[in-house]
C-alpha positions in Angstrom: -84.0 -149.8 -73.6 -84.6 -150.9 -77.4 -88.0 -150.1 -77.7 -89.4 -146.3 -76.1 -92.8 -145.4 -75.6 -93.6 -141.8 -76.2 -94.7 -141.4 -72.0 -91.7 -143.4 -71.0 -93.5 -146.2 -69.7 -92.1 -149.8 -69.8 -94.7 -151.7 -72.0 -95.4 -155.4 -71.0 -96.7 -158.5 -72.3 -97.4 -161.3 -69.9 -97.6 -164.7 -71.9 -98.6 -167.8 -68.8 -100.7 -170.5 -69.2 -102.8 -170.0 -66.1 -105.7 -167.3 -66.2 -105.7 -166.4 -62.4 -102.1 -166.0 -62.5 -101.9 -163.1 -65.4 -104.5 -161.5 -64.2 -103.4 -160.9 -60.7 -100.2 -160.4 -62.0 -101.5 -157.8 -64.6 -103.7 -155.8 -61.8 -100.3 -155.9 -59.9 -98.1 -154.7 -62.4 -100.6 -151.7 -64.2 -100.8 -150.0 -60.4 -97.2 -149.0 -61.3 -97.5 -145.7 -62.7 -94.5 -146.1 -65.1 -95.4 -149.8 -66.5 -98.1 -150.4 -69.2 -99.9 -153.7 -69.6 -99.9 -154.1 -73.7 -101.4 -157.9 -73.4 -101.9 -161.0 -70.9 -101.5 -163.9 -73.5 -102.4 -167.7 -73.0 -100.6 -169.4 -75.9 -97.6 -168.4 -78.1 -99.4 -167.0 -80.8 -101.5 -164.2 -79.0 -98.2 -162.9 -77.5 -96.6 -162.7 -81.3 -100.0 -161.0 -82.4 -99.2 -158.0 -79.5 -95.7 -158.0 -80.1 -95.5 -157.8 -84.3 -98.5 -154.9 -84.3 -97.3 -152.6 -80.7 -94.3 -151.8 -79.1 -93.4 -154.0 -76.2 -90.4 -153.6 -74.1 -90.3 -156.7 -72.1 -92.1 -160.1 -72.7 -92.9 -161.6 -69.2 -92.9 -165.6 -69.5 -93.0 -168.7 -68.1 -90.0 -171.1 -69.8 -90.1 -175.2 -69.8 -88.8 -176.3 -72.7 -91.8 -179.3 -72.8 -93.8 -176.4 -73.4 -96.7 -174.6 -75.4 -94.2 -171.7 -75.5 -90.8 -173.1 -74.5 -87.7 -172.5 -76.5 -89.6 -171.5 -79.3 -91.1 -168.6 -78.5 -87.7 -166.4 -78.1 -86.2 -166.6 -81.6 -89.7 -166.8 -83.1 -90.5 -163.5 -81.7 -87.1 -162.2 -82.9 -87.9 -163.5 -86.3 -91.1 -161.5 -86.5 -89.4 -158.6 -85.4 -89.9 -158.3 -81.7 -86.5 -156.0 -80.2 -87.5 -155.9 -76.6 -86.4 -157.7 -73.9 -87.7 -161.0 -72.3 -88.1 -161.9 -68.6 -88.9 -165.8 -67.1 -91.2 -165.7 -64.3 -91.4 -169.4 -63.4 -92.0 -171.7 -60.7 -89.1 -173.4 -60.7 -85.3 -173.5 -63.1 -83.0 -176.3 -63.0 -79.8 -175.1 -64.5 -80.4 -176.5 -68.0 -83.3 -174.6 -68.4 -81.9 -171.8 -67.2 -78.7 -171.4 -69.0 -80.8 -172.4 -72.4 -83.3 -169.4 -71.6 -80.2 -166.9 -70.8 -78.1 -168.6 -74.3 -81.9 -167.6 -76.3 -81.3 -164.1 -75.1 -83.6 -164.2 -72.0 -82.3 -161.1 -69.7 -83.2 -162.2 -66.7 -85.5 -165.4 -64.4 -87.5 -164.7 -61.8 -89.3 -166.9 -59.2 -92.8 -166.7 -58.7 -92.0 -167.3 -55.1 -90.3 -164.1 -54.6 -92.0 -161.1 -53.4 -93.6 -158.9 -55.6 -92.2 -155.7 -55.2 -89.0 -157.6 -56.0 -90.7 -158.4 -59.5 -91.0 -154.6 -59.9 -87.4 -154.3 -59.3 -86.1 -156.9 -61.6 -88.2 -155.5 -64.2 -87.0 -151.9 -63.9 -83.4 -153.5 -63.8 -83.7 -155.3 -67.2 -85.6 -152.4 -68.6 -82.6 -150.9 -68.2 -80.3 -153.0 -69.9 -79.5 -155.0 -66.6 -79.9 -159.1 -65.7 -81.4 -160.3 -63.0 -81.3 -164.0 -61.9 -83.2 -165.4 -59.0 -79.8 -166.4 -56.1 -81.0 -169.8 -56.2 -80.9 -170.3 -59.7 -77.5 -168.5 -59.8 -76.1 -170.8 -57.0 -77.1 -173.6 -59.6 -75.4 -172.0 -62.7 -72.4 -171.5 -61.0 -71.8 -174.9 -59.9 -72.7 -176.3 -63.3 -70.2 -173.2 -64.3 -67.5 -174.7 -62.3 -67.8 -178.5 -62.7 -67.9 -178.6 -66.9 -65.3 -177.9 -69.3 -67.2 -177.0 -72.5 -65.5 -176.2 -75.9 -64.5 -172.6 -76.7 -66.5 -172.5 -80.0 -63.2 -171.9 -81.2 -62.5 -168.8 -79.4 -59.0 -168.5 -77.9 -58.9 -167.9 -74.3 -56.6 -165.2 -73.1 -55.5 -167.1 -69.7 -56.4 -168.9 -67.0 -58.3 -167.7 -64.2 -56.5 -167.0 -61.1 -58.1 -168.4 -57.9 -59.0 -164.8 -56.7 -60.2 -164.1 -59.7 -62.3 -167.4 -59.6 -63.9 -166.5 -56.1 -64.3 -162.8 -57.3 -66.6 -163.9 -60.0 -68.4 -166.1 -58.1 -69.4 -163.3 -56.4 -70.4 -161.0 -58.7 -72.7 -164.4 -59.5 -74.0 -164.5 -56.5 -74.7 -160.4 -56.7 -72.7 -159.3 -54.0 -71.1 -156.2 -53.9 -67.1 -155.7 -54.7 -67.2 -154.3 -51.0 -68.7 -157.4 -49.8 -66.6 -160.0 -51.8 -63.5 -158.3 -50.2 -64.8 -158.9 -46.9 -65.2 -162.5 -47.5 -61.6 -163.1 -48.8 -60.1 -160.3 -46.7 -59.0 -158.3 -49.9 -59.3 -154.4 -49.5 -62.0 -152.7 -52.0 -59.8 -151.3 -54.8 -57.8 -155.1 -54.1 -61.7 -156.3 -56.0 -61.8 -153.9 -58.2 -58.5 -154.5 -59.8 -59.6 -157.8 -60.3 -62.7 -156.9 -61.5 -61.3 -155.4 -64.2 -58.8 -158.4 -65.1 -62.2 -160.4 -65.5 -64.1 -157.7 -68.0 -60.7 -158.2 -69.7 -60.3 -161.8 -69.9 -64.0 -162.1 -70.9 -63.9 -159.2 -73.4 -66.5 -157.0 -71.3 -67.4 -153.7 -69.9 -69.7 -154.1 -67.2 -70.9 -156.4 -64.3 -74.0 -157.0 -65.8 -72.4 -157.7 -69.8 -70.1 -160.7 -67.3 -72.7 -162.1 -65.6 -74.5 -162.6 -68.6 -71.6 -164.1 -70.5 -70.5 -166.5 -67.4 -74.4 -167.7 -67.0 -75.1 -168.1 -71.0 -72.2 -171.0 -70.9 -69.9 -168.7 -73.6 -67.1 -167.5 -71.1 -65.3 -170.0 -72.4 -62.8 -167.1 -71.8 -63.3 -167.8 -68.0 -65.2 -171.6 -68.0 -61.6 -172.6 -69.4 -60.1 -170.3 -66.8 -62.0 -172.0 -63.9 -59.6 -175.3 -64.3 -59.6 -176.1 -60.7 -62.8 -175.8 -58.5 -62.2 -173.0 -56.0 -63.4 -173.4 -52.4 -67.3 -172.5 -52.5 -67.4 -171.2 -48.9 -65.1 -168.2 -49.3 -67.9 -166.4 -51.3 -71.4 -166.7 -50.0 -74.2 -166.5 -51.7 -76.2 -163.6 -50.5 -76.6 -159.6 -51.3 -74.6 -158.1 -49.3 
């Protein structure tokens, strides 16, 4: 975690535009003994007040870039010197907003139609360090993944993606376990994890989560340029396993 509160807690900000909303989300979130409610914020500006004069460790927000605090509020809060983590709780993501929010340096979305005790586990996860993205809105950033061919922002890839490879990482997109993405293309465990590792090399990574977030922010052109040839969809499914 960047920022460390002297108890260990995991301080929070909630920043929505709807009243009811952060405060039942608030009353839900300070019954967790090891989370801290530092501010429920209505606009932009009160959040940027909380974070500039406490220490937060993640900023919980809704993200639409037509809005109050869209795509502005991430690298405004890093300007005034914010170095915690941020997690979208939204209603809904189409990929564009998505992918922008994950390229701003978003660590993870969530859907406000998930279950709360999930919210609690997402936000342990990226308090951690990890990314979490809602299945639904992964199964939309990986077929936006697949079907474009963006430019490499002159990085030079170090080789095309096999097809295994292709369907492995589609999995770990989908969150499945390298157990579980043998299963579905009848590939023994360590058969995964060898190509596991070819991916973090390809991309230039050391962990599951540090690929995911590279694939999903649109800057593996490493592995978008790899993925030259739209693998079959229905060998990895898109489920926890």
């Amino acid at each position: 975690m960047d920022q460390q509160t002297e108890d260990n807690r995991i301080r929070l900000v909630l920043l929505d535009e709807h009243g009811l909303f952060r405060a039942s989300l608030g009353c839900l979130l300070a019954s967790e003994p090891d989370f801290e409610v530092a501010g429920e914020c209505g606009t932009s500006a009160e959040a940027l007040e909380v974070v500039k004069r406490s220490a937060v460790d993640i900023v919980l927000l809704d993200f639409d870039v037509s809005s109050e605090h869209g795509n502005e509020f991430i690298p405004t809060a890093r300007d005034v010197g914010y170095q915690g983590r941020f997690l979208i709780v939204t209603g809904s993501a189409d990929a564009k907003n998505a992918a922008l929010a994950l390229k701003l340096g978003a660590s993870g979305i969530f859907l406000k139609t998930e279950a709360p005790a999930r919210l609690v586990q997402a936000i342990r996860l990226v308090a951690e360090g990890g990314v979490w993205v809602d299945q639904k809105v992964l199964q939309l950033l990986a077929n936006q993944l697949i079907d474009r061919h963006p430019q490499l922002d002159g990085q030079k890839p170090e080789g095309p993606l096999e097809d295994r490879e292709r369907k492995v990482l589609l999995g770990i997109l989908g969150g499945l376990t390298n157990k579980k993405i043998g299963e579905n293309l009848g590939l023994s465990e360590s058969s995964i994890k060898n190509l596991v590792q070819r991916l973090f090399s390809k991309a230039g990574v050391k962990t599951r989560s540090q690929l995911v977030r590279v694939a999903l922010e649109g800057s593996l052109g490493r592995a978008q340029q790899m993925m030259n040839r739209r693998p079959n969809l229905t060998a990895v499914r898109q489920s926890h396993g």
